[in-house]
C-alpha positions in Angstrom: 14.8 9.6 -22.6 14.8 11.1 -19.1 18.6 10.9 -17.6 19.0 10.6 -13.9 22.2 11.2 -12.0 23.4 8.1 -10.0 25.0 8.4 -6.8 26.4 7.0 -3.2 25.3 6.6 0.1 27.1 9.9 0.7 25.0 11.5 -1.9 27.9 12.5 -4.3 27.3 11.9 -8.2 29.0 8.8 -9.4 27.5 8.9 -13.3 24.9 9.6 -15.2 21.5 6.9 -16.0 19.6 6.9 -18.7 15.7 5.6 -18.1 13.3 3.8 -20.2 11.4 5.8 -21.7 9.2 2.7 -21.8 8.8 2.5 -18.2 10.0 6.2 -16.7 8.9 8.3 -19.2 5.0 7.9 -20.2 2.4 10.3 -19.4 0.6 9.1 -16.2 -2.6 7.6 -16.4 -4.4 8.9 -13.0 -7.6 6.3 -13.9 -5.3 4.1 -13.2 -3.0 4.9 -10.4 -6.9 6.1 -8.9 -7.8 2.3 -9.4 -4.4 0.5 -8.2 -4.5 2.3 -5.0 -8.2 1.4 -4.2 -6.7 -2.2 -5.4 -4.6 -2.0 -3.0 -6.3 -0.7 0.3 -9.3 -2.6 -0.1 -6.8 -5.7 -0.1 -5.5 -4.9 3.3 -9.1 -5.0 4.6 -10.0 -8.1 6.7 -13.2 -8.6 6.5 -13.6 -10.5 9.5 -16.0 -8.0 11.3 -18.9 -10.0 12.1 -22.7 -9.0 14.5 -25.6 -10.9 15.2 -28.5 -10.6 13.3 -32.3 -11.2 15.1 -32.3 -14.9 14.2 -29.4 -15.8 15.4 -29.1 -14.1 18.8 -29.8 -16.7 21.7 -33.5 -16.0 23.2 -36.4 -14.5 22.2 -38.8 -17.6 20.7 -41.5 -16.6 23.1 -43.9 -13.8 22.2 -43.5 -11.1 25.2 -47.2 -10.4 25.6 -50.7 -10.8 23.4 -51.2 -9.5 20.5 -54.2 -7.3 21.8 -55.6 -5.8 24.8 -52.5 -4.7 27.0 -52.2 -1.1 25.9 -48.6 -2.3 24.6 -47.4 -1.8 21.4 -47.6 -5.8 19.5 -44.2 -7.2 19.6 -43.5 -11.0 18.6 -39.6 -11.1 20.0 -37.5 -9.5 22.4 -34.5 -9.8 20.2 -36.0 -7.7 17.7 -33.3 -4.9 16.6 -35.1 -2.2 18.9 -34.8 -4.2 21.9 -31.7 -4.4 24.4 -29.6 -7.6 24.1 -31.9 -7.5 20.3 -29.8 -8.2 17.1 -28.5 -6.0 14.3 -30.2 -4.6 11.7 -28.2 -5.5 8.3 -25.1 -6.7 10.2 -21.9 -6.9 9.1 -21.0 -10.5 8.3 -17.4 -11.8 6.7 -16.6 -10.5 3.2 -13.7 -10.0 0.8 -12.9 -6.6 -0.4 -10.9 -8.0 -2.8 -11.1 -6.1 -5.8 -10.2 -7.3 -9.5 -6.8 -5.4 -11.6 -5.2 -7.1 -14.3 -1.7 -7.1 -15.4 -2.0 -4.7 -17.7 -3.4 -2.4 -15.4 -1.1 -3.1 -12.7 2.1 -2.8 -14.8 0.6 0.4 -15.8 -0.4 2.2 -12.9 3.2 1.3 -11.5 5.0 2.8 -14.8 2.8 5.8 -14.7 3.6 6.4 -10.9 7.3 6.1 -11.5 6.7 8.4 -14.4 5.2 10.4 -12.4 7.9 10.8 -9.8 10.6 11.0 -12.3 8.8 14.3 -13.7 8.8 15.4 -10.5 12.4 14.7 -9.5 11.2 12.9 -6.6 13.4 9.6 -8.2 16.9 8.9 -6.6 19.1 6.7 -8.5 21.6 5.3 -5.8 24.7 3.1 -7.1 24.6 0.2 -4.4 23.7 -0.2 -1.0 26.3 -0.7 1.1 24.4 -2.2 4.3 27.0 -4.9 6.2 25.3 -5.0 9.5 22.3 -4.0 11.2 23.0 0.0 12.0 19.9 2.1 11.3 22.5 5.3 11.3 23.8 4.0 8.1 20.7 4.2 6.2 19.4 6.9 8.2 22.8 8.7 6.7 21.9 7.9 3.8 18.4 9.3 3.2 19.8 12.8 4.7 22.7 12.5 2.1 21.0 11.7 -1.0 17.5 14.7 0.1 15.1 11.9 0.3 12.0 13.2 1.7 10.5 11.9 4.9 7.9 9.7 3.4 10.1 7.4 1.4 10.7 4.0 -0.2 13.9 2.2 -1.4 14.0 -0.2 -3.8 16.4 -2.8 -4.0 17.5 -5.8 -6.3 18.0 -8.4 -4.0 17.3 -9.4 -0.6 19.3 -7.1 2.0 18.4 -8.1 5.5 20.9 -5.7 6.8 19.4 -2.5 4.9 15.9 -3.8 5.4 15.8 -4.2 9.0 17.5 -1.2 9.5 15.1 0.8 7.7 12.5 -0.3 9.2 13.5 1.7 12.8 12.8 4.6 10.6 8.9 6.2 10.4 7.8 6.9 7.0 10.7 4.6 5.3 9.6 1.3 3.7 11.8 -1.0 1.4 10.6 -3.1 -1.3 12.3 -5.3 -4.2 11.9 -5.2 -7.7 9.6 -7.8 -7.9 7.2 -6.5 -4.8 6.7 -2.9 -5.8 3.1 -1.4 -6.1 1.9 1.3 -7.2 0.7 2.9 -4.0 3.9 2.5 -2.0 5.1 4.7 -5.0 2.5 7.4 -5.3 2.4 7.4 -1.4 6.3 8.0 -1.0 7.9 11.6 -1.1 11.1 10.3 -2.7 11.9 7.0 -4.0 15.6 5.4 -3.4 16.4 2.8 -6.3 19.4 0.9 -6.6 21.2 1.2 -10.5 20.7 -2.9 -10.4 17.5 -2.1 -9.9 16.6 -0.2 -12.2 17.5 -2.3 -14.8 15.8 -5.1 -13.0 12.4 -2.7 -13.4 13.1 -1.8 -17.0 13.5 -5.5 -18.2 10.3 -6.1 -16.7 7.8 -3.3 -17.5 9.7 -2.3 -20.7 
């Protein structure tokens, strides 16, 4: 079983954790990880990009000229896709990129990217987060303290207004709860901040 050290916002070691093997300590599955981040980003498309096609652009019903005999080339609409003001050829129209992952797979991808950090020693097991007020400096303090990297994400156990709000001044830092993590914010982080609660939190979960 991997063993993490645990320790405060100053970054001094309070303990020791043992992890999950369960949940920290498989072998990464990249298929995956590949598919829960295109789960993912294709989710936070739209899809509301929409163009006119030739039938429904206003105009056009008349036929410019004959057929024959003008030394034209035979055209039957000016809102054909070649002509100005004309409609799009195969345009985009409304869709959902929604694409399907089951449970399994998600709970998966997720254990295999905290795996993955873990083997990397990108995973920083912090005691408790002691955010009272809305100070960025305090979690800014923090992540400098504890070596986070400038990409990172912490995870908490409960809802912290204060911590959240006041990591979100900070570029590249994102917060999450146990129960909102994916599997892209993971892989995408350079270190990963998780409160002890939280840990267990995760464990009784995915274990």
């Amino acid at each position: 079983m991997p063993k993490v050290a645990v320790v405060d916002m100053a970054g001094l070691k309070v303990s020791d954790i043992t992890l999950s093997d369960n949940v920290f300590g498989i072998t990464p599955n990249a298929v995956v990880m590949h598919r829960a981040v295109v789960d993912y980003l294709a989710a936070q498309r739209q899809g509301t990009q929409s163009a006119l096609t030739r039938s429904e652009v206003s105009g056009g019903g008349k036929k410019p000229w004959r057929q024959k005999g003008t030394g034209h080339a035979r055209q039957g609409s000016t809102r054909a896709p070649q002509w100005t003001h004309g409609g799009v050829v195969f345009a985009p129209k409304p869709r959902d990129y929604t694409k399907s992952l089951n449970k399994k797979e998600r709970a998966l991808a997720i254990k295999s990217a905290l795996s993955d950090k873990v083997a990397d020693k990108a995973l920083i097991v912090l005691d408790k987060m002691n955010a009272t007020e809305y100070k960025t400096k305090v979690v800014a303090d923090m992540l400098k303290a504890v070596g986070a990297g400038k990409k990172a994400l912490i995870v908490l156990d409960e809802n912290n207004s204060f911590a959240v709000r006041s990591a979100n001044n900070i570029p590249g830092v994102k917060t999450a709860q146990t129960n909102t993590i994916n599997a892209y914010d993971i892989i995408n982080a350079d270190s990963i901040i998780v409160t002890s609660a939280a840990v267990k939190a995760i464990e009784e979960v995915y274990a």
